[in-house]
N, C-alpha and C positions, 0 to 999 in steps of 0.2 A: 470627513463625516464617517461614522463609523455605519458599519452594515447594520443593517434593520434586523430585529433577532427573528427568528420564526417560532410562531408559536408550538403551544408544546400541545402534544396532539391528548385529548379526550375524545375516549371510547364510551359510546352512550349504548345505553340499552334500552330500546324503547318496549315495554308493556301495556297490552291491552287484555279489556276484560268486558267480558257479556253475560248477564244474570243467567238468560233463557240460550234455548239451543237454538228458537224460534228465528228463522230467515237468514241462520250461518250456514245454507244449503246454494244461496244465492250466491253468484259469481261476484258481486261487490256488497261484502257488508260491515256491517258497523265494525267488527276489529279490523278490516283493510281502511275504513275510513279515518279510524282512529290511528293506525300505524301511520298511513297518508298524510295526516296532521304532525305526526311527531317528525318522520322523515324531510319535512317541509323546513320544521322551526329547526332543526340541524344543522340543514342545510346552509338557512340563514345565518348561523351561526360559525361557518365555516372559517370565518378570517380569527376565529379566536381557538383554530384549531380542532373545533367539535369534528369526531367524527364516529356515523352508524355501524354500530354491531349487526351483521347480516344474519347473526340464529333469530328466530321468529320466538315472541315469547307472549302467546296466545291461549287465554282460556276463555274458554267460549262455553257457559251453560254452567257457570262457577259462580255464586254469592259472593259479596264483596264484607260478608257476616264475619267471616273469618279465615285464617290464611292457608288450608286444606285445599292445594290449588296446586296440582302439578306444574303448570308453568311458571308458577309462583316461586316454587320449589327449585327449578332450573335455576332461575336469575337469583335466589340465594347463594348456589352454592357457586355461581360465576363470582359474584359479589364478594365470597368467602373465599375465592380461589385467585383476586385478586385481578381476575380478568376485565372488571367493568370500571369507571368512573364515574358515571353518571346514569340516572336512570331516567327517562321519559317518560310520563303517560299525560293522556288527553284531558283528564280533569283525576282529582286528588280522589273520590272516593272510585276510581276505577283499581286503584293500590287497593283501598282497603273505605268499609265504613264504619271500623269502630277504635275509638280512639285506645282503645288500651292495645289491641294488635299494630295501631299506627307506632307504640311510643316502642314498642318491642323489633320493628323494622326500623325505627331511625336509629337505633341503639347498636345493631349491626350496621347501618350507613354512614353513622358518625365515627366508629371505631374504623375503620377502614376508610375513611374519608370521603362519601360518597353522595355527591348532592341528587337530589331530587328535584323535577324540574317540570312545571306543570306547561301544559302548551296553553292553555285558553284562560287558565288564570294569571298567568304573569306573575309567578313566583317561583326561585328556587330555594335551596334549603343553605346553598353557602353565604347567606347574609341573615343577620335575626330579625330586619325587617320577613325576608321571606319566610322564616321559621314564625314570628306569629301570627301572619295571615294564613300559612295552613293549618296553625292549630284551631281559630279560626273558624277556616272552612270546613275543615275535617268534624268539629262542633256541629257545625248544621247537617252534614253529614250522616251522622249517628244518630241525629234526630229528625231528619226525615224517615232513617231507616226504622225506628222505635215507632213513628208513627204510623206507617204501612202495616208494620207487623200487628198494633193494636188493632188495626181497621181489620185486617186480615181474622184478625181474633172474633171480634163484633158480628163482623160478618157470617164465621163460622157456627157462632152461639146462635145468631139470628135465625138461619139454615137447619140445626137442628129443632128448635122451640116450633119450626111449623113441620116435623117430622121427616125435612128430605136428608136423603146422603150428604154428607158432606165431603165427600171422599177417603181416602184411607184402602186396604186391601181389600178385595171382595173374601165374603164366606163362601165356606161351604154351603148349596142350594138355594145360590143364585148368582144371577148374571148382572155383569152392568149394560147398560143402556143409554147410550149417553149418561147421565149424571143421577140415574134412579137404577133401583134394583126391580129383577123382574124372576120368577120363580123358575129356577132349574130343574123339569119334574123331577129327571130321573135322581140328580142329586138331593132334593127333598125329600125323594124316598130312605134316600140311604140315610139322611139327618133323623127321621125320624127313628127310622131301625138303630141307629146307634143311642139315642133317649132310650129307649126299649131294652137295650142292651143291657146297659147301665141299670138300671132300675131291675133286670133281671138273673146281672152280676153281682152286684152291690157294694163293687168298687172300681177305682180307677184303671186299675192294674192291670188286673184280668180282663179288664174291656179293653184294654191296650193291645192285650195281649192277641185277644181274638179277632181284635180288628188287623193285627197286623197276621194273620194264618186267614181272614178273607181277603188276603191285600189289599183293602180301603184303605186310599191315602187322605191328603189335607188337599184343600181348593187350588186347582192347577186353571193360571190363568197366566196371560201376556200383554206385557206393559204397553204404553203407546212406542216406547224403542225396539219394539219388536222383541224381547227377552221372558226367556220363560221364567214363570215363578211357583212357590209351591211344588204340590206333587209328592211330597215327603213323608213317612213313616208318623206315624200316632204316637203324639208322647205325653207323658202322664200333664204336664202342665199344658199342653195345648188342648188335648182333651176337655179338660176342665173350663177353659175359654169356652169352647164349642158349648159345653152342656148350660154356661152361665150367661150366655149371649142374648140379652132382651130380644136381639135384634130377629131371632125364629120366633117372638111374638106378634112381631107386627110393629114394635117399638125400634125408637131411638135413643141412644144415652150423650148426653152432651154432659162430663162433670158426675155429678153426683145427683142429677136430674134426667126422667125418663120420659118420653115424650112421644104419642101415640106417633107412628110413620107412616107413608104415603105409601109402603110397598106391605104385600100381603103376608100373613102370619102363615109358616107352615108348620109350627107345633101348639096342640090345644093347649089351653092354658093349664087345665088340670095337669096335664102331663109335665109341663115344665115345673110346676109349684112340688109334684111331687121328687122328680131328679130334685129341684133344690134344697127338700127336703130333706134328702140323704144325702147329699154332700154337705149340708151341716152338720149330721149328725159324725158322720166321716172325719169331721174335720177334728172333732171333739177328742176324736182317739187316737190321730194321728200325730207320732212325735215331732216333735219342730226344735229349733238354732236351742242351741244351751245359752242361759243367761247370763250376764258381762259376767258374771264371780266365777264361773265356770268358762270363759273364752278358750279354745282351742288354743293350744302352743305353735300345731304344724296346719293351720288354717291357710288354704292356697297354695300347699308345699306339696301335696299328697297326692299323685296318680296314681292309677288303676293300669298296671302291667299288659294285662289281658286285653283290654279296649281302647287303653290310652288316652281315657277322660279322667276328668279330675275329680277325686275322693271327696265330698265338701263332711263336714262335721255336723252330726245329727246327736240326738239323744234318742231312748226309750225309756218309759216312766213305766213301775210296775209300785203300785202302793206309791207311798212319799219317796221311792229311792228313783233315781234315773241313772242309766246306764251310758256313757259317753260310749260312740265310733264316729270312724268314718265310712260315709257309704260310698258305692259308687254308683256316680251318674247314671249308668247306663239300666242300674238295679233298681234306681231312683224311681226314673222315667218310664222304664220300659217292662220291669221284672224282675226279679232274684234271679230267676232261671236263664235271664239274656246272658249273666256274666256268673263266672269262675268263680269269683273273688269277689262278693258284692259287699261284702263290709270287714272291718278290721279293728279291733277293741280300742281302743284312743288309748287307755291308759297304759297297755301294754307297747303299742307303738312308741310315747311318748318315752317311757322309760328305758326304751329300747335304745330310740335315737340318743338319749342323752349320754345314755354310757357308752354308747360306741364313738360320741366323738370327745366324751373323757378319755379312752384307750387311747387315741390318736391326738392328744394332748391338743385341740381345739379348743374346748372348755378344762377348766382348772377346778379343782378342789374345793376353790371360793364359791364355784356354783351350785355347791353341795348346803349351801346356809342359804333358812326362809329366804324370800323374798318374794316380792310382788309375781303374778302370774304376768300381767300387760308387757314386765320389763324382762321377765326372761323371753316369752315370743320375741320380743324385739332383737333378743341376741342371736336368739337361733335364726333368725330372719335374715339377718346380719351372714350367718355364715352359710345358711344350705341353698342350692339353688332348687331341686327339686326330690320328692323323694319316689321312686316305683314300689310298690308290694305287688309281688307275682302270687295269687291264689294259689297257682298249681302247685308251686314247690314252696310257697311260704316264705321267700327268698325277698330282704327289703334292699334297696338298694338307694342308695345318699350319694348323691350328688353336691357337691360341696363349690361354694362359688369360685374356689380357685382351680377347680376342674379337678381337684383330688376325689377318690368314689371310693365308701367303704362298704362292705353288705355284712 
């Protein structure tokens, strides 16, 4: 009689997963219970050679929405490294609950060979009975989760239509309260004063400006994890939130619908109708994106030397002509006067970069003949990785994706 062979050994990895962080403080919880279930059905499995991976591959306070999951991440790159054979969890939507992130992890587990193996549904993935009872499962899966999320929804609309918080970050000049808002005096004061402001500057900017030389920052408050948030500089678009915020009425906005709220008003209404008023009229003057026929060439390419934000592409209109650059962020946001270099003529830029990487025979001759603007960006997109202009010395500098730099 010939020897009995022995089996050939699989390495399993068991994964567990917890929506909330709620009760992972407790000495036995749902991922120990979950790993305790996999560790069990292993075990059982012993004579066919199964055996448990001791790295723990745990996320706890992680949706199951999609696969942004650090432990998640770990057991990939075992899985890609060749390390794993198997993977365990306690039920199929603890992997994942949506089937299109499911079919993009079986895609990695069948290319490398890799079953999947459920403890409480009694299926794994190396047979196609078990492959279509998880597709299956994973179906009702994604449609419980659709259906929470609606309710979720419902609930939220319902919440605001009778005026209360529905959560989200607190403002400036006020406080939460359990789950209502309740007047901050002293920060009320200062919301008002900056209405005042505004209406007394008669722009954005300048009220940036001056708020950031009385150092008024944004609403500093701490999560339920104990982590601080806020507390940051005035910038031209948060600004602009604060002055358009129903919510210093008294109101709440759910959508595109305003809804009187439970907590108290602490700017008159006159006063809010009139700041609205002149940020209309503001807006009227203020240049905005150039349109598709005019699309930027080096749109996303373009940093600011000085402050190391990014240039975006703006216009200015004088009569029917408009003038293309790029500005920079920080002159955007904050003031011309924050930065060196706050803008740079586009067309000059543009014409710039192109010859310099004809000198350096990146572009050819042929790019000298019409053509489409959308198709030439796409070429230059193709080769630059990012571009700096230094204000001070007017100095551009191209970075080229194969790490070659011309200035």
């Amino acid at each position: 009689m010939s020897p009995r062979k022995k089996p050939q050994t699989l390495r399993c990895a068991i994964y567990t997963r917890k929506s909330t962080e709620e009760g992972l403080e407790q000495e036995f919880n749902t991922l120990d219970a979950q790993r305790e279930a996999g560790e069990t059905y292993i075990t059982s499995q012993r004579h066919q050679g199964w055996r448990c991976l001791p790295e723990l591959f745990d996320d706890g306070g992680y949706s199951g929405a999609n696969l942004q999951r650090p432990a998640l991440q770990r057991l990939r790159e075992r899985v890609e490294a060749g390390e794993v054979d198997a993977v365990v969890v306690y039920k199929i939507d603890r992997l994942t609950r949506s089937l299109t992130d499911f079919a993009k992890l079986m895609d990695v587990f069948d290319a490398r060979g890799i079953a999947l193996v459920s403890v409480t549904q009694q299926f794994n993935t190396a047979t196609s009975l078990g492959r279509l009872m998880m597709h299956v499962l994973l179906s009702f899966a994604q449609f419980e989760r659709e259906i929470v999320a609606e309710r979720t929804r419902d609930k939220l609309a319902a919440a605001r239509r009778h005026g209360k918080w529905a959560g989200g970050s607190p403002v400036l000049g006020y406080d939460l309260a359990g789950s209502k808002l309740v007047v901050n005096s002293e920060e009320a004061k200062r919301v008002r004063a900056i209405f005042e402001l505004y209406l007394r500057l008669g722009s954005l900017i300048p009220t940036v400006g001056e708020l950031e030389r009385r150092g008024w920052r944004t609403k500093q408050w701490t999560t339920r994890k104990a982590r601080r948030r806020g507390g940051a500089m005035f910038r031209k678009n948060g600004l602009h939130q604060l002055l358009t915020n129903v919510v210093y009425l008294g109101k709440v906005r759910h959508r595109q619908s305003v809804y009187d709220g439970e907590h108290e008003a602490i700017i008159p209404k006159e006063l809010f109708e009139a700041v609205g008023g002149r940020l209309r009229q503001q807006r009227r003057r203020v240049p905005g994106r150039s349109a598709s026929s005019s699309a930027p060439l080096l749109g996303g390419l373009v940093y600011c030397s000085a402050c190391g934000c990014r240039m975006a592409h703006t216009y200015a209109a004088r009569g029917k002509r408009r003038f293309r650059y790029y500005l920079c962020d920080t002159a955007s946001s904050r003031g011309w006067d924050q930065c060196p270099a706050p803008s740079l003529p586009a067309a000059r830029l543009e014409r710039f970069v192109r010859d310099q990487l004809r000198d350096v025979g990146a572009l050819d001759d042929s790019d000298r003949e019409p053509a489409r603007r959308a198709e030439r960006s796409d070429q230059l997109r193709r080769l630059i990785q990012r571009i700096d202009y230094d204000g001070r010395t007017s100095n551009i500098t191209i970075t080229l994706r194969g790490g070659d730099a011309t200035s």
